[in-house]
C-alpha positions as CSV (number, residue, x, y, z in Angstrom):
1,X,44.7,167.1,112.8
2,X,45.7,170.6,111.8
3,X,45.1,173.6,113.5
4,X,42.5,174.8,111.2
5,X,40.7,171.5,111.7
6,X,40.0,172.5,115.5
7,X,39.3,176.4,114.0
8,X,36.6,174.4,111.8
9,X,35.1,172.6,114.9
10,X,34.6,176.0,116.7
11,X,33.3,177.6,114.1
12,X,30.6,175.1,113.8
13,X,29.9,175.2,117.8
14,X,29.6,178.8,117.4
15,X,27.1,179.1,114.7
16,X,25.0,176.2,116.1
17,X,24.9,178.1,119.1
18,X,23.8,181.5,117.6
19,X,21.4,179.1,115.7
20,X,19.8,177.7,118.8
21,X,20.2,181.2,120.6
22,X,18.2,182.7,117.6
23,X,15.5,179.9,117.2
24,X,15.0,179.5,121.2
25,X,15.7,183.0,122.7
26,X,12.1,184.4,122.6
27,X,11.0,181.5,123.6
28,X,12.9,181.2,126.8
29,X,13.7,184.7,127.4
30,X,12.6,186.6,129.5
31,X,9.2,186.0,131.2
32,X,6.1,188.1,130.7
33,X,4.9,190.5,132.8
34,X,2.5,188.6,135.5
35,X,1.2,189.5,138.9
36,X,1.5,186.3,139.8
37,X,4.7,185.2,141.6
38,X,4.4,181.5,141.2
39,X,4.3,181.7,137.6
40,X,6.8,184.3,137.3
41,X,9.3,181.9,139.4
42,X,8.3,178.7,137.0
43,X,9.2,180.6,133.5
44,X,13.0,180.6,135.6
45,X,13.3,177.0,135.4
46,X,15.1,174.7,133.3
47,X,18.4,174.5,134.2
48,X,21.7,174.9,132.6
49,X,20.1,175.5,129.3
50,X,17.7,178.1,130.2
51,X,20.2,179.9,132.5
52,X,22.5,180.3,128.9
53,X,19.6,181.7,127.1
54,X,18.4,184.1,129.9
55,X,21.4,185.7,130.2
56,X,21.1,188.6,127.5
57,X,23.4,188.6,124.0
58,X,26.5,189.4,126.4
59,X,25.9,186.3,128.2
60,X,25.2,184.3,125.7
61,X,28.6,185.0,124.2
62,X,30.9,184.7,127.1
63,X,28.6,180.8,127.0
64,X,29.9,180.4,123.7
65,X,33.2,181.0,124.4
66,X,33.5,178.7,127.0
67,X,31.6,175.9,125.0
68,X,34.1,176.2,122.0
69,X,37.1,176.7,124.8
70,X,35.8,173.3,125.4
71,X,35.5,171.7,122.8
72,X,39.0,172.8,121.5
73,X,40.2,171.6,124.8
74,X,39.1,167.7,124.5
75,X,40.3,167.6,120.4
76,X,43.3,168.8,121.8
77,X,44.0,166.3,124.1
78,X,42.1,163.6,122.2
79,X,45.0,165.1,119.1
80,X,48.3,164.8,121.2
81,X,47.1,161.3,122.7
82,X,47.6,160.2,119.6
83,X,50.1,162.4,117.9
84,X,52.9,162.5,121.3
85,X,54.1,159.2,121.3
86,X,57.3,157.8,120.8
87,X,55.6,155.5,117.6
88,X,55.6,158.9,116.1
89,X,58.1,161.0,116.6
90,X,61.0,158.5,116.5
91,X,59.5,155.2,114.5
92,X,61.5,152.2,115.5
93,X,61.8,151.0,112.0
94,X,63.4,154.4,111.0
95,X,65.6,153.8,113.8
96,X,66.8,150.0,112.7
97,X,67.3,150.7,109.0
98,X,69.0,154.1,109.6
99,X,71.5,152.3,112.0
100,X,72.4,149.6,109.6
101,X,72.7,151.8,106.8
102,X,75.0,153.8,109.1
103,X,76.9,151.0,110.6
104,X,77.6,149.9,106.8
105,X,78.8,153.5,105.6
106,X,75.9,154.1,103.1
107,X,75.0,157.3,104.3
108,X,73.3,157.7,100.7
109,X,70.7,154.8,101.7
110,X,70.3,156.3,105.1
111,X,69.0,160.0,103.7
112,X,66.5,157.8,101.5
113,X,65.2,156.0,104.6
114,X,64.8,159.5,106.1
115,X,63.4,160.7,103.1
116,X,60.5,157.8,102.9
117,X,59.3,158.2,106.4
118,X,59.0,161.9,106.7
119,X,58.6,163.3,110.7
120,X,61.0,164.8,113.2
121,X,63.7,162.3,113.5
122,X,63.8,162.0,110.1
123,X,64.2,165.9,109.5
124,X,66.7,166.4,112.4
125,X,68.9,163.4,110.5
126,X,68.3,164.8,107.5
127,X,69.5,168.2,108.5
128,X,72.9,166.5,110.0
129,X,73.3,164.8,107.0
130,X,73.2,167.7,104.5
131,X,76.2,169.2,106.4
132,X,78.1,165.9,106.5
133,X,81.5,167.8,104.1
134,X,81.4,170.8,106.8
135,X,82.6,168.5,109.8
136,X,81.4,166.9,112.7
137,X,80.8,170.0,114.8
138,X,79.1,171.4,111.7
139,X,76.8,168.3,111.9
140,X,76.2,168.7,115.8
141,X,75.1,172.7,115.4
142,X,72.8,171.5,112.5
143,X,70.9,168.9,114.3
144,X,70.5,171.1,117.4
145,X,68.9,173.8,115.6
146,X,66.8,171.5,113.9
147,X,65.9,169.7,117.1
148,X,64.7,173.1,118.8
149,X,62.6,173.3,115.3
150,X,61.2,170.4,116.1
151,X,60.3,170.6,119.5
152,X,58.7,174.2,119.0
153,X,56.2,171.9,116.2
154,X,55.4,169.1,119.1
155,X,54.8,171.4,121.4
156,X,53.0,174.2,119.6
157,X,49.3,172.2,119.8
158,X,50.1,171.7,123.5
159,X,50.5,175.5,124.2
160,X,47.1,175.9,123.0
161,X,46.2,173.8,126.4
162,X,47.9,176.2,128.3
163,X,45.6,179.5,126.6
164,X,42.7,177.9,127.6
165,X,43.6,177.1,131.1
166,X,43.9,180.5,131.8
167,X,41.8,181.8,129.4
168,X,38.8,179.9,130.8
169,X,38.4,181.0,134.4
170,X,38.6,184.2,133.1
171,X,35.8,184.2,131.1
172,X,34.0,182.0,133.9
173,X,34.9,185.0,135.7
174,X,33.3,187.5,133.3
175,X,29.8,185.3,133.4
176,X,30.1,185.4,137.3
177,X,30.5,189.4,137.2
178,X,27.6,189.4,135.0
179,X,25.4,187.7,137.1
180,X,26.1,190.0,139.9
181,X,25.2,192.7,138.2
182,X,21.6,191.4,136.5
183,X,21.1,190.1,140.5
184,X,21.5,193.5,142.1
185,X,19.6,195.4,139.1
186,X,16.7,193.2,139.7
187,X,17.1,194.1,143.5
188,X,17.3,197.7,142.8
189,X,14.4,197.4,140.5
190,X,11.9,194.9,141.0
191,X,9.3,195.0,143.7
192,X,10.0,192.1,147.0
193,X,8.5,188.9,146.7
194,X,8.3,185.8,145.0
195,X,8.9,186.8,141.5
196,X,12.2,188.9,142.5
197,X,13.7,186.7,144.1
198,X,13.1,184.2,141.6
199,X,15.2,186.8,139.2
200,X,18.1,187.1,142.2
201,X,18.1,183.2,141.9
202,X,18.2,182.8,138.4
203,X,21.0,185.7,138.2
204,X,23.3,183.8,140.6
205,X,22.9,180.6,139.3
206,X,24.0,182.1,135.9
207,X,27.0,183.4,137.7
208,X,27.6,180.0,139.4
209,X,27.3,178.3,136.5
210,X,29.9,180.0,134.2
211,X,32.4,179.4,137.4
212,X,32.0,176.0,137.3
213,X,32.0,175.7,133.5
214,X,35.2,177.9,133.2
215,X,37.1,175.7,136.2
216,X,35.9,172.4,134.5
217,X,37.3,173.1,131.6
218,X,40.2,174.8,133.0
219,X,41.5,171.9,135.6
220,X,41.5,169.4,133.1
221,X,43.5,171.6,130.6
222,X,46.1,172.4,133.0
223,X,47.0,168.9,133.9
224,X,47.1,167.7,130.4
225,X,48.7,170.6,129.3
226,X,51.9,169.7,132.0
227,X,51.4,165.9,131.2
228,X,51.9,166.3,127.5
229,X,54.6,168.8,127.4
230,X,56.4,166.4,130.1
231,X,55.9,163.8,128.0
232,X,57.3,165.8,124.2
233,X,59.9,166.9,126.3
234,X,61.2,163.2,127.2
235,X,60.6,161.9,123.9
236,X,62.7,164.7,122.3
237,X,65.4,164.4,124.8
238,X,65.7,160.8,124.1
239,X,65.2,161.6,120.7
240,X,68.4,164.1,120.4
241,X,70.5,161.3,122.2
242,X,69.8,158.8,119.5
243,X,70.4,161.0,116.8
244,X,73.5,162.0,118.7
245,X,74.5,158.3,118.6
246,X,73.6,157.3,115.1
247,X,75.7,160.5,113.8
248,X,78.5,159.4,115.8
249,X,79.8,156.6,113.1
250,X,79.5,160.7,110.5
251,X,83.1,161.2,111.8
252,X,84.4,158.4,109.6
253,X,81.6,157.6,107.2
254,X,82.2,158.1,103.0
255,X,79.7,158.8,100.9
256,X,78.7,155.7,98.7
257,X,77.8,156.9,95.3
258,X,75.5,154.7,93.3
């Protein structure tokens, strides 16, 4: 997928969110005035779900941006699963055919294999074959640059990974902060006894809560992020050296007109 595919994906976590915040937020807001603690403490339960929609438009926001941090996270690594593998970046049967049509002199036939199964081996051979009349070192400076091209596009979804690891815990950080403050408001504020504490409670476990949301989706970010770049980074090494190798028969080659 393309990077505004995953944009898409956000944008709809987003406005389902507001959606929900708009349709639910009276209802679980904030609780009405009682003198009665017990009820006052019960209105505070709910979990997760009513911790996100107690904790004011701010909040709700810094929730928001986590859940779509999220979500961008697991299409991300769900994306270069598929899409960092050595089946595409360097197809075998690109490999074969380009060989033989190497090992035969038919550099012609070659450029239409490359040309037929577009993708980074493809356009790092291609880019060594357009400058096949400047030389052999001409050839080598061409398919480095195009190489570094290429691994800049393998590697560009994969630096997304490494935003949100340290984007995350940030904004974790942010909820956390928040929750502090709405705790030691309601200390300042609210009268002892069951029903403020129920507030100090609820106020903490908002803070706690963004924490853990904003290291969950941190953690696994980070090690994917290092796994796949690990991973591009072999696969393009590899893939330079057998370029480097199939160009090698360029020093001799003649162009077979047809």
């Amino acid at each position: 997928m393309k990077l505004r595919h995953w944009l898409g994906i956000a944008l709809f976590v987003l406005g389902t969110s507001l959606t929900m915040y708009m349709a639910f937020g009276q209802e679980v807001g904030a609780p009405a005035n009682t003198t009665a603690a017990a009820p006052a403490a019960a209105q505070h339960s709910g979990g997760l779900i009513a911790v996100i929609f107690k904790s004011g438009p701010a909040g709700v926001m810094v929730w928001i941006a986590l859940i779509v941090c999220s979500v961008i996270s697991v299409a991300l690594i769900i994306d270069s699963f598929i899409t960092i593998q050595d089946a595409k970046i360097m197809p075998a049967g690109l490999v074969n055919e380009v060989r033989t049509a190497m090992e035969q002199g038919d550099l012609l036939k070659a450029v239409q294999f490359c040309d037929a199964n577009p993708g980074p081996l493809s356009r790092i051979l291609s880019a060594g074959f357009a400058q096949v009349e400047e030389g052999f070192e001409v050839i080598q400076d061409a398919i480095g640059v195009a190489a570094d091209l290429e691994t800049e596009k393998v590697l560009s979804r994969v630096t997304y990974l490494s935003v949100i690891s340290n984007t995350t815990p940030m904004l974790g950080l942010i909820g956390t902060v928040q929750g502090m403050i709405f705790a030691f408001a309601n200390l300042a504020t609210k009268p002892p006894g069951a029903e403020q504490q129920a507030f100090l409670a609820l106020n903490i476990s908002h803070g706690l809560w963004a924490t853990a949301v904003g290291l969950s989706t941190a953690v696994p970010a980070t090690i994917f992020y290092f796994f796949f770049k690990n991973r591009a980074m072999n696969i393009i090494l590899r893939m330079e050296a057998l370029t480097l190798d199939l160009i090698k028969a360029l020093r001799n080659v003649e162009i077979v007109e047809e």
